[in-house]
C-alpha positions as CSV (number, residue, x, y, z in Angstrom):
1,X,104.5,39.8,157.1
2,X,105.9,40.0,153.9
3,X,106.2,36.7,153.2
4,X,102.7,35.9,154.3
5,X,101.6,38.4,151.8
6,X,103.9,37.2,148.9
7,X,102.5,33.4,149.5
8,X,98.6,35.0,149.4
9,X,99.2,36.5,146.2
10,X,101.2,33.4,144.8
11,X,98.3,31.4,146.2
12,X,96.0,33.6,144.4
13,X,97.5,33.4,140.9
14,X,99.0,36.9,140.7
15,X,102.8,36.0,141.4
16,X,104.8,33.1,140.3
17,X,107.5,32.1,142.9
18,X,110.8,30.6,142.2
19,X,113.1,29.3,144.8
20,X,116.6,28.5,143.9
21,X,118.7,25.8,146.1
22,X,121.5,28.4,146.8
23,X,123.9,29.3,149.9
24,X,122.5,31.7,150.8
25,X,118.7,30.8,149.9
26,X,117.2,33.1,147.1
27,X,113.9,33.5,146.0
28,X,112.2,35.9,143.4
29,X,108.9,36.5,142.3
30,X,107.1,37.7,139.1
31,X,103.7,38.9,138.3
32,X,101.8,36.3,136.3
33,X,99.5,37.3,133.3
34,X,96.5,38.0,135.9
35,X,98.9,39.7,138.2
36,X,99.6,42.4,135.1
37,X,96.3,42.4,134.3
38,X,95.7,44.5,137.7
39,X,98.5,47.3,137.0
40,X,96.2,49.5,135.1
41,X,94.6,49.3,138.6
42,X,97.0,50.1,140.6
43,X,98.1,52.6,138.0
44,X,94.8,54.5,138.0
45,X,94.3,54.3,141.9
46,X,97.5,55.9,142.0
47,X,96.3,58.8,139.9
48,X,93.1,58.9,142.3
49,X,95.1,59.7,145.5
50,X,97.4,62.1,144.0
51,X,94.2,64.2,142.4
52,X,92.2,63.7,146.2
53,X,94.5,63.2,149.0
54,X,95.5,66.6,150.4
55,X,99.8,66.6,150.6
56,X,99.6,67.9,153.4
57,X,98.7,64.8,155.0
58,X,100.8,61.2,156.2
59,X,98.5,59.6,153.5
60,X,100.5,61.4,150.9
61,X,103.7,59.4,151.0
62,X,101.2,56.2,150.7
63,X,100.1,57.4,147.9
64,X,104.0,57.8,146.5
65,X,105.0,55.3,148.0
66,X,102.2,53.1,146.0
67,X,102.8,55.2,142.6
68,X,106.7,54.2,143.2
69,X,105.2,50.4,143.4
70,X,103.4,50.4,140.8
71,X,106.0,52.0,138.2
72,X,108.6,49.6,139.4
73,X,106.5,46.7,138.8
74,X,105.5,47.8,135.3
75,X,109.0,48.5,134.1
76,X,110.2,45.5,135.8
77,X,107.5,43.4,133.9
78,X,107.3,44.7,130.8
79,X,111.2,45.9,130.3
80,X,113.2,43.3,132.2
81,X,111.8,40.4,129.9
C-alpha cells in the first residue's frame, strides 16, 4: 500500500524517486517543487483539525499524526538541503 501510494504521487509530479543498485535495495524519495508547494496545505489543514476535532476522539491522533507529517516533511525539505 505504501508503495502504491509513493508511485501515485511520483506519477503525479509531487515526489521524485531515486533507486540506488545496492545490496540491500534502497530507495528514497523527495518532494519536488509542486510537492512543497502543497505543505502550506497540509500545514493549515493540520491547524483545522486541531481547532475542530474534539480530543476526545480516535480522529485526534490523525490529526497528530498528520501535523507530525507535515513538520517532518518541511524540516526534511527545507533543512536537509
Amino acid at each position: 500500500m505504501l508503495t502504491t501510494s509513493l508511485r501515485e504521487l511520483e506519477r503525479d509530479g509531487l515526489v521524485s524517486r531515486v533507486q540506488f543498485n545496492e545490496i540491500p535495495p534502497r530507495v528514497e524519495y523527495s518532494l519536488t517543487e509542486k510537492g512543497r508547494a502543497l505543505l502550506p496545505v497540509f500545514y493549515e489543514m493540520t491547524r483545522w483539525g486541531f481547532r475542530y476535532i474534539p480530543w476526545g476522539r480516535l480522529c485526534k491522533n490523525a490529526a497528530l499524526s498528520c501535523g507530525i507529517f507535515v513538520i517532518h516533511l518541511f524540516f526534511n525539505t527545507f533543512w536537509s538541503e
